[in-house]
C-alpha positions in Angstrom: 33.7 56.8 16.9 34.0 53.1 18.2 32.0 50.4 16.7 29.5 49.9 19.0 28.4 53.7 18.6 28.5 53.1 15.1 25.9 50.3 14.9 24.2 53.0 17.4 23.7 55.3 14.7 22.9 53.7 11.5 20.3 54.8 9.0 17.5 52.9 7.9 17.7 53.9 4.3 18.9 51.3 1.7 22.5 51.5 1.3 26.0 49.4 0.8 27.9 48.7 4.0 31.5 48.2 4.2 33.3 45.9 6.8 36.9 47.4 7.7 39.8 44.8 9.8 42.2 46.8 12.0 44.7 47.3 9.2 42.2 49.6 7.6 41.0 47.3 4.9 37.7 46.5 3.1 37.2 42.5 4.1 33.4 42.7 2.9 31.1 44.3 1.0 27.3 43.9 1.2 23.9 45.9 0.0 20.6 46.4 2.1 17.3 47.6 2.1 17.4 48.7 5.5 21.2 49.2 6.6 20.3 49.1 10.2 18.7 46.0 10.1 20.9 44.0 8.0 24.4 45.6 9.4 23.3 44.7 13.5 22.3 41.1 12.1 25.9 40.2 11.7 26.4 41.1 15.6 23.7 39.4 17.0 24.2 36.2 18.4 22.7 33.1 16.6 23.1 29.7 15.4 22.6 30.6 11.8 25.5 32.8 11.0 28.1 30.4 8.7 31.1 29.4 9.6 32.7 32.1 6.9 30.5 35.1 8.7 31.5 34.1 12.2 35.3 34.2 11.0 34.7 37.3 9.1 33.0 39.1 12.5 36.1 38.1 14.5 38.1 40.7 12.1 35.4 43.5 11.7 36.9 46.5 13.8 35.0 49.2 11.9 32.4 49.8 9.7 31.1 52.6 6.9 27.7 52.7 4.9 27.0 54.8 1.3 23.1 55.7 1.5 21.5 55.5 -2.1 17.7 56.4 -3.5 16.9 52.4 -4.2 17.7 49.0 -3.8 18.8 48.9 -7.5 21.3 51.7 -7.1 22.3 49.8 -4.0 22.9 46.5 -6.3 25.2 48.7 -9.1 27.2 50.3 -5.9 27.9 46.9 -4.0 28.9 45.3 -7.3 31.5 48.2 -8.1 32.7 48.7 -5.3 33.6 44.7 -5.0 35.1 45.0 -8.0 37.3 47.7 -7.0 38.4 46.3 -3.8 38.0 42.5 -3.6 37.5 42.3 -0.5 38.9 39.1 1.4 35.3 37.8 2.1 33.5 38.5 -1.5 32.9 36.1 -4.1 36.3 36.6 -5.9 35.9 35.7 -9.9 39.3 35.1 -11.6 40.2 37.8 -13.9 36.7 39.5 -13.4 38.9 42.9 -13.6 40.3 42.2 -17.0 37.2 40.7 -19.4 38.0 41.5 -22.9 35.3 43.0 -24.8 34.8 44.5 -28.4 34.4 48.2 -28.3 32.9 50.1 -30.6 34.3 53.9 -29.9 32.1 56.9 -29.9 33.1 59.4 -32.8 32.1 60.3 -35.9 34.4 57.4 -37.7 33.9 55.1 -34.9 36.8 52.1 -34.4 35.8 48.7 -33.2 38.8 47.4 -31.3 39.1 45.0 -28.4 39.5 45.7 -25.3 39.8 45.0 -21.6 39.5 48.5 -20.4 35.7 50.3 -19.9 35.7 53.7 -20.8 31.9 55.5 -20.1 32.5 58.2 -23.1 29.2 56.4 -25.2 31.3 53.6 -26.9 29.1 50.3 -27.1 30.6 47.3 -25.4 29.8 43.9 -26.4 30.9 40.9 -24.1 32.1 40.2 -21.9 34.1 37.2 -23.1 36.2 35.2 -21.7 38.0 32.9 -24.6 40.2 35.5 -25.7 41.5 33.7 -29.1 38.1 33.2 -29.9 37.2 36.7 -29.4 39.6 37.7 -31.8 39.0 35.3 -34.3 35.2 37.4 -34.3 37.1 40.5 -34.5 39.2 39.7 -37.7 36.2 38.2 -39.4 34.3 41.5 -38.9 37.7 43.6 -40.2 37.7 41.1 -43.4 33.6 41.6 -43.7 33.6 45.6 -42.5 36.6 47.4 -44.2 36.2 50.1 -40.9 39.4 51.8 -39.9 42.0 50.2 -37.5 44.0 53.5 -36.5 43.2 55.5 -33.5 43.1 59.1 -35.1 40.2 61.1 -33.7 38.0 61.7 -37.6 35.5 64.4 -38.3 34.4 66.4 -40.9 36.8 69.0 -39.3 39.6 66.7 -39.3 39.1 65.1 -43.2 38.8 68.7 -44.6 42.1 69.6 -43.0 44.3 66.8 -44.1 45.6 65.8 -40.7 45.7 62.6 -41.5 46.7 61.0 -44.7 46.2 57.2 -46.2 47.9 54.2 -44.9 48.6 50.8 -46.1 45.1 49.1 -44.9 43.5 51.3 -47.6 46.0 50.2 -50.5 45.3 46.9 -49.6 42.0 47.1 -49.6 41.4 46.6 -45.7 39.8 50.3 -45.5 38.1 52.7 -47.6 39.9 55.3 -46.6 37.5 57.8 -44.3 40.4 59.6 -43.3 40.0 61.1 -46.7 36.6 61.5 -47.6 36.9 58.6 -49.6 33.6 57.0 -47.8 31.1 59.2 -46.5 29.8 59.2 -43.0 26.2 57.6 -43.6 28.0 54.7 -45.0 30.8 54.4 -42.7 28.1 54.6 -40.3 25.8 51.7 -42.5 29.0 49.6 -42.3 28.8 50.3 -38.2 25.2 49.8 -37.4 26.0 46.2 -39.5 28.6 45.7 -37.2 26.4 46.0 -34.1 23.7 43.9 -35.2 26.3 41.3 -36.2 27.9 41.4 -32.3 24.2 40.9 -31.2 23.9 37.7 -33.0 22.4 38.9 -36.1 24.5 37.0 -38.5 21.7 35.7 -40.8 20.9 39.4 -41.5 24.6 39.7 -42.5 24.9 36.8 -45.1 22.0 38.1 -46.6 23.0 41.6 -47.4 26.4 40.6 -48.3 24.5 37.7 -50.5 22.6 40.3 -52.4 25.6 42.6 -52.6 27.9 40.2 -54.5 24.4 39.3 -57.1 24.2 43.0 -57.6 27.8 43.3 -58.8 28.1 40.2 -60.4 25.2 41.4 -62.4 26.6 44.6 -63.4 29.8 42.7 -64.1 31.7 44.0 -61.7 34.0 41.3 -61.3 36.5 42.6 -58.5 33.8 43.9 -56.5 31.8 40.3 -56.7 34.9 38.6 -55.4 34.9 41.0 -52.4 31.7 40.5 -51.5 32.2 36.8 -52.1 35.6 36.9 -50.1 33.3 38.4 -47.1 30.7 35.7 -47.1 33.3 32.9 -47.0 34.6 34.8 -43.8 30.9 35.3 -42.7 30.1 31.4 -43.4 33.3 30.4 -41.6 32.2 31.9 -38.2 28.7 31.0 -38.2 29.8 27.2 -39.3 31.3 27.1 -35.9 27.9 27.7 -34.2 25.9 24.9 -33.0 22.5 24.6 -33.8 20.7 24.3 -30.3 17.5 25.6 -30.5 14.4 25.8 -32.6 13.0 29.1 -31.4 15.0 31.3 -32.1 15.2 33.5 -29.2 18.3 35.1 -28.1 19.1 33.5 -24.8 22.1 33.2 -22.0 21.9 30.0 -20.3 24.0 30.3 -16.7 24.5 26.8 -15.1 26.8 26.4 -11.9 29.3 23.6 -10.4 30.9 23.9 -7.4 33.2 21.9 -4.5 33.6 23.4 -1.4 34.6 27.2 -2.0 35.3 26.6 -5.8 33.3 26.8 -8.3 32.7 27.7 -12.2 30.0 29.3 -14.2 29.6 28.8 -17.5 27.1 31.0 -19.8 26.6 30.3 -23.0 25.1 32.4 -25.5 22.4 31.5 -28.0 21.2 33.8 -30.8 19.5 32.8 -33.6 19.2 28.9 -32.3 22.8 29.0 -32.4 25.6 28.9 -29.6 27.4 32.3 -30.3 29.3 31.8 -27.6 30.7 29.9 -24.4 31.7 32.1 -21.6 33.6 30.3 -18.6 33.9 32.4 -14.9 36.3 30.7 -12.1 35.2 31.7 -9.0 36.6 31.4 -5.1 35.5 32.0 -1.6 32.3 31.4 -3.1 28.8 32.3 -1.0 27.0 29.5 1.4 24.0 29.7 -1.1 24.0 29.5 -4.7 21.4 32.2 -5.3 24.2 34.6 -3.7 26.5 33.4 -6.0 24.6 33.7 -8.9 23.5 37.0 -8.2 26.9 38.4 -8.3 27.9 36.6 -11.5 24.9 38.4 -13.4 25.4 41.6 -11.8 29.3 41.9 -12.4 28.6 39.6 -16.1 26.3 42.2 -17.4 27.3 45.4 -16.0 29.6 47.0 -18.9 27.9 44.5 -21.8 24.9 45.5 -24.1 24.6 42.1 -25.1 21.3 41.3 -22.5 18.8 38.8 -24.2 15.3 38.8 -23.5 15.5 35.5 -21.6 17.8 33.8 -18.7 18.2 30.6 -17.9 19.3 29.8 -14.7 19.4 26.9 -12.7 17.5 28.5 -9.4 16.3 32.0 -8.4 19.1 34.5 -7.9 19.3 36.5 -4.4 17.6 39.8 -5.4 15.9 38.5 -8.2 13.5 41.4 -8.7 16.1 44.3 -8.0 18.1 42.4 -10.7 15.3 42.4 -13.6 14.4 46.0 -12.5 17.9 47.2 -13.7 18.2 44.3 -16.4 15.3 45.7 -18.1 16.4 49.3 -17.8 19.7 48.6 -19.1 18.1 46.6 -21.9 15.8 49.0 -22.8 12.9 46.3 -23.3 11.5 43.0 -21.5 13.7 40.5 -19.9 12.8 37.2 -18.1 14.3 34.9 -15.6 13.6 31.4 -16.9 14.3 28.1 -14.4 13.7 25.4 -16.9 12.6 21.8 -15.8 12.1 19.9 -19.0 11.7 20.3 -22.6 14.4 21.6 -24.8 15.4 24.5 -22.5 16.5 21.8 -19.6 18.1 20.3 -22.4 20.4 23.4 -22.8 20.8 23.8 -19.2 21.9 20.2 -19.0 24.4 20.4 -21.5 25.8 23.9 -19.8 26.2 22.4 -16.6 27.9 19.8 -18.4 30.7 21.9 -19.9 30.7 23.8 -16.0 31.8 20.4 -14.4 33.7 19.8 -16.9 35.7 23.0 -16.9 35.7 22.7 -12.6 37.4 19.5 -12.8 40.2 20.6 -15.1 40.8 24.2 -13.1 41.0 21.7 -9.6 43.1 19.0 -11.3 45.5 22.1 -12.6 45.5 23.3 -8.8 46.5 20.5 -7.5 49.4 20.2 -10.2 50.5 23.6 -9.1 50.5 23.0 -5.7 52.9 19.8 -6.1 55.0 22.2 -8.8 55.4 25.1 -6.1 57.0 23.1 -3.3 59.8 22.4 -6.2 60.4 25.4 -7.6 60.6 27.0 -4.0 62.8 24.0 -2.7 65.2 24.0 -5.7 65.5 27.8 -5.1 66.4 27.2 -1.4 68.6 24.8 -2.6 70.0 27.6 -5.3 70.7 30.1 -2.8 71.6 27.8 0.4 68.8 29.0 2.3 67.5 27.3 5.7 63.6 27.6 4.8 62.2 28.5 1.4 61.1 31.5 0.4 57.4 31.4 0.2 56.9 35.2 0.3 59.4 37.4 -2.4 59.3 41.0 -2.4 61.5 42.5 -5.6 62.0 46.3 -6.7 63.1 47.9 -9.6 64.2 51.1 -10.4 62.7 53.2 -13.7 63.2 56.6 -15.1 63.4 58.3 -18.6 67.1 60.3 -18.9 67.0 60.7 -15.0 63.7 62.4 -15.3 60.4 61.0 -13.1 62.5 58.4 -11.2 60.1 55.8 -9.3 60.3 52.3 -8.2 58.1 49.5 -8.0 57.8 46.8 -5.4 56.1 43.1 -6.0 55.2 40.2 -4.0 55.3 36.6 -4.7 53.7 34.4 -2.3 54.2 31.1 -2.7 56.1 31.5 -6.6 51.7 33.4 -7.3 51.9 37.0 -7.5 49.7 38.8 -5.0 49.0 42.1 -6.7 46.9 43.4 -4.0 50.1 44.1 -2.1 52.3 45.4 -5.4 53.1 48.6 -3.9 54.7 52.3 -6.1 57.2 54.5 -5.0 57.6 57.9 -6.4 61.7 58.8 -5.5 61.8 61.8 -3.0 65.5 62.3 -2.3 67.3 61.7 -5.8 67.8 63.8 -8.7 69.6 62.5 -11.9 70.6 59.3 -13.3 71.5 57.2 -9.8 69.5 54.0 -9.7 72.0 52.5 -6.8 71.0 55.7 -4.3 67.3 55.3 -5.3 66.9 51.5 -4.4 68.8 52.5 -1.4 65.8 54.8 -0.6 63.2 52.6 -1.7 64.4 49.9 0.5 64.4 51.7 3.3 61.3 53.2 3.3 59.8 49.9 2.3 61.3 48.4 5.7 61.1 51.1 7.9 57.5 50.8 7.2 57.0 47.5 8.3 59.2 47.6 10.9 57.6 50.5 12.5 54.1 48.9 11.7 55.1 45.3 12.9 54.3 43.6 9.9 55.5 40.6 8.2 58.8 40.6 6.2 59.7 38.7 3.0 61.7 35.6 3.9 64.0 37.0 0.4 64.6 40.7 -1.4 65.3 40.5 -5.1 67.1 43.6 -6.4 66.8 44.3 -10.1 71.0 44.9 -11.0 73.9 43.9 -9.8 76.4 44.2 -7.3 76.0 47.9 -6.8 71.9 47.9 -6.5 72.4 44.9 -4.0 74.9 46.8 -2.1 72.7 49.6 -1.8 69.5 47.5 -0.3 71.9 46.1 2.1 73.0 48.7 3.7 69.6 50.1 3.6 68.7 46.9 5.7 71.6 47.4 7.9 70.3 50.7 9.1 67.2 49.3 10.1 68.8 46.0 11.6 66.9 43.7 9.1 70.2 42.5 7.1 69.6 39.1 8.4 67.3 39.4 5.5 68.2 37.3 2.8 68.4 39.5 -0.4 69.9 39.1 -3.7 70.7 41.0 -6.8 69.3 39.4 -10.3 71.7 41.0 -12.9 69.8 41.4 -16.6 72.2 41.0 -19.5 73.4 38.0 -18.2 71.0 36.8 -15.7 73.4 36.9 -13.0 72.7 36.0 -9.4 74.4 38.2 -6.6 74.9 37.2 -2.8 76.4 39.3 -0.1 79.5 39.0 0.6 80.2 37.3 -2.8 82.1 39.5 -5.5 81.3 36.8 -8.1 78.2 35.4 -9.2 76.2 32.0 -8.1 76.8 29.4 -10.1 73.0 28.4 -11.0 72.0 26.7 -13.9 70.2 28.0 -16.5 66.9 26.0 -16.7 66.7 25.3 -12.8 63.1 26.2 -11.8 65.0 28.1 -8.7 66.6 30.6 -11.9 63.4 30.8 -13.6 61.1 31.9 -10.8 63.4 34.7 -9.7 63.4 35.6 -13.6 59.4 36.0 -13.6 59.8 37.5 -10.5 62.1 40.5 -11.8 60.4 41.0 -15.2 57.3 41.5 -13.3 58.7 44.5 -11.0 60.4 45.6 -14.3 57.0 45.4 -16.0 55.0 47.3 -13.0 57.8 49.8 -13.3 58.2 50.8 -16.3 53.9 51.4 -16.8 54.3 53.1 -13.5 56.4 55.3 -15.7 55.0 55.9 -18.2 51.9 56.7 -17.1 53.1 59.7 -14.5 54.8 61.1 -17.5 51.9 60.7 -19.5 49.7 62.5 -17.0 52.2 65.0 -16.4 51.9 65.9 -19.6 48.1 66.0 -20.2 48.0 67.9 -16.6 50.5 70.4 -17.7 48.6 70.9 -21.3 45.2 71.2 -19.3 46.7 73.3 -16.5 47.5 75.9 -19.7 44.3 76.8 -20.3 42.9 79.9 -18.7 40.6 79.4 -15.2 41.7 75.7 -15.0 44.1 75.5 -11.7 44.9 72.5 -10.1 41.7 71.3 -8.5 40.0 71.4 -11.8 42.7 69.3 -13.9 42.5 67.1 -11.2 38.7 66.7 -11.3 38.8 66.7 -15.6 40.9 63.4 -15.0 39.5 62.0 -12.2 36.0 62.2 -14.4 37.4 61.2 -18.0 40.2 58.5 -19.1 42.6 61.3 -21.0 42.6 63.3 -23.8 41.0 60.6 -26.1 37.7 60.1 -24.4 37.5 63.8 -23.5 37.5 64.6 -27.3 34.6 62.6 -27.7 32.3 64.8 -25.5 30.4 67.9 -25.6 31.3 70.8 -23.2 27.6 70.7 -21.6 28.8 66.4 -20.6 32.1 68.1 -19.1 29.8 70.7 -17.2 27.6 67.7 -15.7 30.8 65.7 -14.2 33.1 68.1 -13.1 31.3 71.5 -12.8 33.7 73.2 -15.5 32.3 76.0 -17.0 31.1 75.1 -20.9 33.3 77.9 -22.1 36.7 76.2 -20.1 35.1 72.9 -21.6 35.0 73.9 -25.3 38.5 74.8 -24.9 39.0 71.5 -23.3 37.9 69.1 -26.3 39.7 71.6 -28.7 43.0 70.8 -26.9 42.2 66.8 -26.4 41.2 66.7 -30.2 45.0 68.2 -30.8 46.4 66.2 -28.1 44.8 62.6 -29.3 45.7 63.3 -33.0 
């Protein structure tokens, strides 16, 4: 169906609309109340479009729409599906995919770990934060206060009664109390827990004060060693909290969001007040950022907040967010209580907004004066490697493969690109071998080149101005005369040898003489540690889901299609463990019987 017929046919309910270019990918992402309505706007002509949608509609050569019950589904759908795809024409936040937060699992002897990864088994997520040192700063003061478990065995009553799983060091040393067990019950593993959350949501007063009374109680009972403890705990507790700010004399728990931009940069900064205290600075760089601020600022609260449980009851913010009542609709839900946009103008609150925006053009300056020192680095570390290699232009655009496999078992390669000496991971590409069996890395990065190249040969699209092969002489051999068959061996392409970081030419039995610190050296180093890297997890996660597919596929009534779906719904064995058959039934459609059988198996698998 062509465009036009498309915009023909549109529904009028609230949806998300998808903008595909001619290569087939998303370049823009967007939400509606009426999708008819908003989608034809774009193709209407007028004055008002921005420069950014005019250049965007130039590209747009088809389009697709997901119908939802609300405008607050809508919000949740556009902001996941943006952070799935990134499309070209979205706000992009830097490392928006990979915000650390502190986890607390969901199990009977739950862990509280750190993490960058959202799993929706139950756990309770608390961030997201961005200072990652700090972050775990707050983690090890918690371990020193909450003696809670650090290994990843799946506990339960079941479990402890068994003896699967015996003692370790943390409990000899006093860093756990040994649930593993029975050495702690449940309700006060669980105490220990509930502490833990009320201390991530900025309760620390509550904290001292138990730990306080604790540490009198066994003092008075002279119980020395277990006064020290206590005391031990409060000195970690008093540490933290000495590094909190007093701002404000309310005490309400509040986010404060200011924003500074210049041109299509920008940086938001949030900080966190509980207690009158700053708990915590959070700092989002941003590109390609909207026209309007409000747009911006509604996609940083919709993608800040999505995975956290750490929602005040008041935000600050500098001016009214696009959507602003869609967005306190699901705020409150998610929160479970009242939550208010505030847009302070004077009076202590302005006074905190001040001084946020003051650490957010702070923080823009330093990202932009760090660009501009990359961008002066890059031309040098790309000239010096032309100069390395005696190339006639410099290679702004790198493509480099590597080969993995485990004993000749589940051989795949991995391709990545540099552009401009910056990875560009949206165009890292995986390659399951087809046509070798065994141990032969030279025939397999003779396939993998090949296929790379016939691809874009056939599909006219732009080649690397230089291959890096991971190996030597043989691997580089190989690629060449993969390129030769497809008449692209004017190519440049070398062969980066590991042990001792060798370079390879064609045509050149013996190495390049390169020295050892030259940027040229170190950028194809990065470079081939970075295909190795996306190899080797490329690896090891098809033989991981080999295995859980093949343990899964055992059990009677689930074929294929359903150990497909099992995964597709759940993160592996460790999160399935955690549910219930009747959650398995609700995702996947499994039958509760196949689904006790399931967790039975995961339990055994995760241990």
């Amino acid at each position: 169906m062509s465009l036009q017929s498309k915009l023909k046919n549109i529904p009028t309910f609230p949806g998300v609309y998808r903008f595909v270019d001619d290569k087939g990918e998303i370049i823009y992402i967007g939400k509606a109340k009426n999708l008819r309505s908003r989608v034809r706007s774009y193709f209407q002509k007028s004055k008002s479009q921005s420069p950014k949608n005019l250049t965007m509609i130039r590209h747009i050569s088809d389009l697709e729409w997901i119908v939802v019950r609300s405008e607050v589904e809508a919000l949740l759908t556009e902001a996941n599906l943006i952070k799935q795809h990134s499309p070209r024409y979205n706000v992009m936040m830097k490392d928006d995919k990979s915000f650390p937060f502190i986890r607390i699992t969901n199990e009977p002897y739950p862990q509280v770990l750190l993490t960058r990864k959202i799993v929706k088994d139950g756990s309770r997520y608390f961030g997201p934060f961005t200072d990652v040192y700090r972050l775990r700063t707050t983690l090890k003061a918690l371990h020193k206060v909450f003696p809670v478990r650090s290994c990843s065995f799946f506990l339960d009553e079941q479990v402890i009664a068994d003896k699967k799983v015996k003692l370790c060091l943390d409990y000899h040393i006093k860093k756990c109390e040994g649930p593993c067990e029975g050495l702690v019950s449940g309700e006060h593993y669980q105490e220990m827990i509930d502490r833990i959350d009320r201390f991530m949501r900025g309760k620390t007063k509550e904290t001292e004060n138990y730990i306080t009374e604790q540490m009198r109680i066994a003092s008075s009972a002279m119980r020395y060693e277990e006064a020290a403890m206590y005391r031990d705990q409060l000195e970690a507790i008093l540490s933290f909290t000495e590094r909190q700010s007093q701002v404000a004399a309310d005490f309400e728990d509040r986010d404060v969001f200011a924003l500074s931009r210049e041109g299509n940069l920008g940086v938001v900064v949030i900080i966190r007040i509980r207690n009158g205290r700053i708990f915590s600075r959070e700092k989002i760089s941003m590109q390609r950022l909207d026209e309007k601020d409000s747009g911006t600022m509604k996609s940083v609260i919709t993608r800040f907040y999505m995975d956290s449980e750490l929602i005040p009851r008041e935000i600050s913010l500098p001016m009214p967010p696009t959507d602003e009542e869609d967005l306190l609709t699901w705020l409150k839900k998610k929160r479970g209580g009242a939550v208010n946009f505030l847009f302070p103008q004077r009076g202590e609150k302005a006074k905190e907004m001040r001084i946020t925006l003051q650490n957010a053009k702070l923080l823009l300056g330093e990202w932009i004066i760090n660009r501009e020192k990359r961008r002066e680095l890059v031309p040098k570390m790309l000239a010096q490697l032309q100069e390395d290699l005696n190339m006639d232009a410099p290679p702004r655009r790198i493509e480099a493969f590597d080969i993995s496999h485990l004993g000749g078992t589940d051989t795949v390669a991995s391709m990545v690109c540099f552009i401009d000496a910056r990875p560009r991971k949206t165009e890292y590409r995986k390659f399951n071998i087809k046509t070798v069996s065994g141990i032969d890395d030279f025939a397999a990065m003779r396939e993998v080149v090949f296929r790379r190249y016939k691809r874009l040969k056939d599909e006219q699209e732009s080649l690397p101005d230089l291959i890096l092969v991971d190996g030597g002489k043989g691997q580089l051999s190989m690629a060449l005369s993969a390129l030769r068959e497809l008449g692209l061996d004017y190519i440049p392409t070398i062969g980066l040898a590991k042990k001792l970081e060798e370079v390879f030419v064609p045509g050149n039995p013996d190495p390049q003489t390169i020295h050892r610190q030259s940027p040229g050296l170190i950028l194809l180093r990065q470079i081939r540690d970075e295909a190795h890297r996306f190899a080797i997890t490329f690896q090891r996660n098809k033989r991981k889901k080999k295995m859980i597919q093949s343990v899964f596929g055992d059990i009677p009534g689930m074929g294929s299609t359903r150990v497909a779906r099992l995964l597709d719904a759940f993160d592996g064995p460790e999160a399935i463990a955690r549910l219930t058959p009747e959650v398995i039934q609700g995702e996947t459609g499994i039958p509760i019987r196949i689904g006790t059988k399931i967790i039975k198996i995961a339990k055994s698998f995760s241990n």
